[in-house]
TILOKE-191256 format. One line per field, with one value per atom (N, C-alpha, C): x negated, y negated, z. Coordinates in steps of 0.001 Angstrom, whole numbers. Layout:
N
x <- c(X/...)
y <- c(Y/...)
z <- c(Z/...)
This chain:
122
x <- c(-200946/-201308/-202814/-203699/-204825/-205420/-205099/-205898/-205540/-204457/-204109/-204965/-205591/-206387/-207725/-208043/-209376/-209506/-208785/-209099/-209100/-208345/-208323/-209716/-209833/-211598/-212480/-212898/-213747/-213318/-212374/-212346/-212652/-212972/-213073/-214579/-214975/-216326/-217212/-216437/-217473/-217841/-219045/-220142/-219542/-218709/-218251/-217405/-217141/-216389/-214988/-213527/-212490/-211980/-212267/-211433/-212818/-212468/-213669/-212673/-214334/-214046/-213861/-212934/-212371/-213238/-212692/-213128/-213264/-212276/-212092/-211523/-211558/-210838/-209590/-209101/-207181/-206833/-205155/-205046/-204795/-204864/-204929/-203188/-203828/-202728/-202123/-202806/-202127/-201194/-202230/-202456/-200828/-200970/-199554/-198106/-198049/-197296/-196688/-197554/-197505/-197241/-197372/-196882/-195848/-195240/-194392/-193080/-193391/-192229/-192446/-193216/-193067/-192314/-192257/-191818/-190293/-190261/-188485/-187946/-188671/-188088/-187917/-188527/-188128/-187156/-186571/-186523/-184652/-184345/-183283/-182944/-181459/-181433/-181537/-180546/-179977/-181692/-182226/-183277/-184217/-184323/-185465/-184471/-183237/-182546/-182808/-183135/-182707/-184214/-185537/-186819/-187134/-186321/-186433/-185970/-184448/-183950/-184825/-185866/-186393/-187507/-188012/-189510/-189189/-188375/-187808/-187142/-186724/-186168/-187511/-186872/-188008/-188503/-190024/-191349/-190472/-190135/-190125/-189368/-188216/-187672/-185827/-185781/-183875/-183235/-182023/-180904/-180468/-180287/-179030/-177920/-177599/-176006/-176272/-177360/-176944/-177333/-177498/-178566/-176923/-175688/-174585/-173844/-173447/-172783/-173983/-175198/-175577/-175699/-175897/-175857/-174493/-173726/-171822/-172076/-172195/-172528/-172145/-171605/-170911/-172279/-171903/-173001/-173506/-173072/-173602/-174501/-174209/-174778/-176143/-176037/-177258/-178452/-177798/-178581/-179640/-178822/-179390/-180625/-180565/-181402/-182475/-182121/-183193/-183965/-183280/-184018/-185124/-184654/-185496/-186609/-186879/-187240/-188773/-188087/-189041/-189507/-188707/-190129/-191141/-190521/-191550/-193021/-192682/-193757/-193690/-192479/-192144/-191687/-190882/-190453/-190626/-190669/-190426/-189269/-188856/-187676/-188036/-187256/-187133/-185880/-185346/-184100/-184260/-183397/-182764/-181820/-181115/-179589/-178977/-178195/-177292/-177690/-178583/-179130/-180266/-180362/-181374/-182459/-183668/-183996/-185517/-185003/-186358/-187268/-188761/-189641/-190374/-191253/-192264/-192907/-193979/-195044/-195828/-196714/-198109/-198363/-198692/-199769/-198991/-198126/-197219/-196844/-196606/-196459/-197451/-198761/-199759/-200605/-200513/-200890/-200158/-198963/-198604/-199150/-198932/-199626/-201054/-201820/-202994/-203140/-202298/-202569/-202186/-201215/-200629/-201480/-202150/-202744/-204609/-205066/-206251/-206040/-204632/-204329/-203894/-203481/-202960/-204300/-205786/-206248/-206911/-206651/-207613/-207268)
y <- c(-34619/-34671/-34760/-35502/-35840/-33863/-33618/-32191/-31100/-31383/-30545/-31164/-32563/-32904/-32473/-32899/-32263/-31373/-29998/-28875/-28143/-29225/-28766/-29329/-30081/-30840/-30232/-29359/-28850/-27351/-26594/-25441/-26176/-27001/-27343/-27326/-28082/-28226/-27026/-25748/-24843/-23793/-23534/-22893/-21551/-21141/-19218/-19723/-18693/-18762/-18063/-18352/-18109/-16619/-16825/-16096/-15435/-14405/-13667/-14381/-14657/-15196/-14486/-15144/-14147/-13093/-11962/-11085/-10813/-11743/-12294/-13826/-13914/-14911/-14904/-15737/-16242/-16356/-15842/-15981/-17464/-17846/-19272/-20093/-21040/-21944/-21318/-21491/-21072/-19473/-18630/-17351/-16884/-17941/-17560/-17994/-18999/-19608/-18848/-18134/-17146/-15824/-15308/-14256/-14603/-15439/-15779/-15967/-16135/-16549/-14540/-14029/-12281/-11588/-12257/-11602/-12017/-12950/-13329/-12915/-12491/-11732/-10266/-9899/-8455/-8500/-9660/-9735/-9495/-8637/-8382/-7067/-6546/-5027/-4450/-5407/-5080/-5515/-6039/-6027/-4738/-4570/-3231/-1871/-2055/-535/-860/-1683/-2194/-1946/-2491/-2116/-114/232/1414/2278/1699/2798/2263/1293/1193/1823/1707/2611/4186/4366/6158/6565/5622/5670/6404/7219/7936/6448/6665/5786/4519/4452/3325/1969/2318/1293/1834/862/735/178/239/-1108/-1349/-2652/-3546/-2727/-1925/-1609/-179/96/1800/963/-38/-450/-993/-1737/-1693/-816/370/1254/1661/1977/2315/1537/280/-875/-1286/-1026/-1478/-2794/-3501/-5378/-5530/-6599/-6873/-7319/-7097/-7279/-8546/-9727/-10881/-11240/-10806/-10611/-9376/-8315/-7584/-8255/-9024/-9678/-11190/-11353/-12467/-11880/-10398/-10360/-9454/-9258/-8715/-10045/-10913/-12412/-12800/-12673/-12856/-11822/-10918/-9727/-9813/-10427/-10561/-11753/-12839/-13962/-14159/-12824/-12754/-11962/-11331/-10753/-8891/-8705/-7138/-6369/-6889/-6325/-7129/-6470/-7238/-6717/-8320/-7891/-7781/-6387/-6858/-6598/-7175/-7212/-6227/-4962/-4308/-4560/-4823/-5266/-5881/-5494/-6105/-6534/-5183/-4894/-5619/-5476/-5757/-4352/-4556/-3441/-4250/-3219/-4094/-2739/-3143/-2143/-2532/-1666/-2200/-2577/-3836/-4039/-3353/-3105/-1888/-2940/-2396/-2751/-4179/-4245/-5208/-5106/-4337/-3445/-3003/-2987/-2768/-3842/-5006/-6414/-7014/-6543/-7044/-6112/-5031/-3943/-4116/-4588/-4617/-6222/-6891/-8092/-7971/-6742/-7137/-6092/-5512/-4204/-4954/-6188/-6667/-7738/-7820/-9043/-8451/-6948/-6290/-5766/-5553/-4470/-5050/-6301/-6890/-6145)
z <- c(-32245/-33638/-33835/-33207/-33268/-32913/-31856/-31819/-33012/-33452/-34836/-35970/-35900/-37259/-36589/-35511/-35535/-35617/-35235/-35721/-37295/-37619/-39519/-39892/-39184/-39550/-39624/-38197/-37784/-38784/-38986/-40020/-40930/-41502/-43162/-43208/-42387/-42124/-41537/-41030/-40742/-41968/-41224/-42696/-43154/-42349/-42572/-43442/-44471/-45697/-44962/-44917/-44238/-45327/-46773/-47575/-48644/-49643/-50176/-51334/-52784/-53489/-54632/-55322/-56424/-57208/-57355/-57941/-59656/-59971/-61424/-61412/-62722/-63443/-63007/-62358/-62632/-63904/-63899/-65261/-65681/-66788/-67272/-67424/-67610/-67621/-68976/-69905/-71286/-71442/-71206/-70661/-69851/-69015/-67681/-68654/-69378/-70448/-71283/-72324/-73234/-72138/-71037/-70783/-70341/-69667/-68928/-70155/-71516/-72617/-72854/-73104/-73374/-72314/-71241/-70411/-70374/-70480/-70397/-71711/-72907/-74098/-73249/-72535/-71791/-70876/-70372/-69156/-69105/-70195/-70478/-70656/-69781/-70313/-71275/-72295/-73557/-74656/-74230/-75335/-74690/-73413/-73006/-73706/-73906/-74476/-76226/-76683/-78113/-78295/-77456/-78158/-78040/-76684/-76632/-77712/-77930/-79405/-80895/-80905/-82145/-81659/-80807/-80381/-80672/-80776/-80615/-81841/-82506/-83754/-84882/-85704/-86929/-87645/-87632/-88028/-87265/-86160/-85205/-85772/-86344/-87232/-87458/-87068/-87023/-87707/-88214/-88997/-87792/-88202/-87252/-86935/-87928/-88261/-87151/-86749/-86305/-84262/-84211/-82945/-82068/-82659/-82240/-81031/-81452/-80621/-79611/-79574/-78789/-77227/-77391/-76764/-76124/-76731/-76156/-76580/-77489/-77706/-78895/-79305/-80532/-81839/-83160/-84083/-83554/-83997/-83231/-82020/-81127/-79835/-79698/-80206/-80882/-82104/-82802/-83543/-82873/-81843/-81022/-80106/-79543/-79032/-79870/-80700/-81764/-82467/-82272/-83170/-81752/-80189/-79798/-79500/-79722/-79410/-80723/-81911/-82861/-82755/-82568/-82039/-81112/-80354/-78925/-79760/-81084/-81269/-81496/-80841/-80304/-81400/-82196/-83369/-84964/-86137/-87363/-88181/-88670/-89161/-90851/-91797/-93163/-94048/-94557/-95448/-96172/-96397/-97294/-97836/-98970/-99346/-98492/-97570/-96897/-95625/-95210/-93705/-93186/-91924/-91738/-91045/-91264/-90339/-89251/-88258/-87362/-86796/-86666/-86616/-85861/-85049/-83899/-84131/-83595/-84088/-83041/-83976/-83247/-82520/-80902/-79971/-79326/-79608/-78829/-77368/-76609/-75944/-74903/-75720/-75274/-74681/-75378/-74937/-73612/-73254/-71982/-70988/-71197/-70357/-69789/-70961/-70484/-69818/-69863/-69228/-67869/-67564/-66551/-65263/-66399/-65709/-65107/-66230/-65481/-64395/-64270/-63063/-61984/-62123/-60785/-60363/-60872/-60169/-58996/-58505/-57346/-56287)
């Protein structure tokens, strides 16, 4: 044991740097938090097919009522992941009469991308 501490000693203490020092910023505590809750709003089939058919949908906006059959998921269960889908930020919801309709929000999309795209380029 003693020759295993002195040698952690003597590496701690020598002058050569073992590792090259970051090239950027780590991402932040806060930063990792907030992506880490966007990401588990994605982190679902049925919401990546549900933002896809509103992303593709004419001027990017769906009813509840047409987002059903495409999905195979009961109204209820579509509405759950559309509720999370819009608190993550990804979609907005607005009441027509009965319906509901949900629409992309611009650049939503784009904000994970680019986060994920300045933490991969090391």
């Amino acid at each position: 044991m003693r020759a295993a501490t002195s040698l952690a000693l003597e590496a701690a203490t020598n002058s050569e740097v073992c590792c090259q020092p970051l090239a950027q910023d780590a991402l932040g505590q806060s930063d990792a938090e907030r992506l880490a809750q966007t990401l588990k709003a994605l982190a679902d089939p049925a919401r990546l097919r549900l933002l896809s058919i509103v992303a593709t949908s004419a001027d990017q906006e769906a009813c509840v009522c047409d987002l059903t059959d495409p999905v195979g998921l009961s109204q209820p269960t579509v509405s759950h992941h559309l509720k999370v889908l819009t608190e993550a930020g990804f979609l907005s919801r607005s009441k027509r009469g009965t319906w509901a309709y949900y629409r992309l929000q611009p650049g939503a999309l784009n904000e994970v991308a680019s986060l994920l795209a300045i933490h991969a380029q090391a």
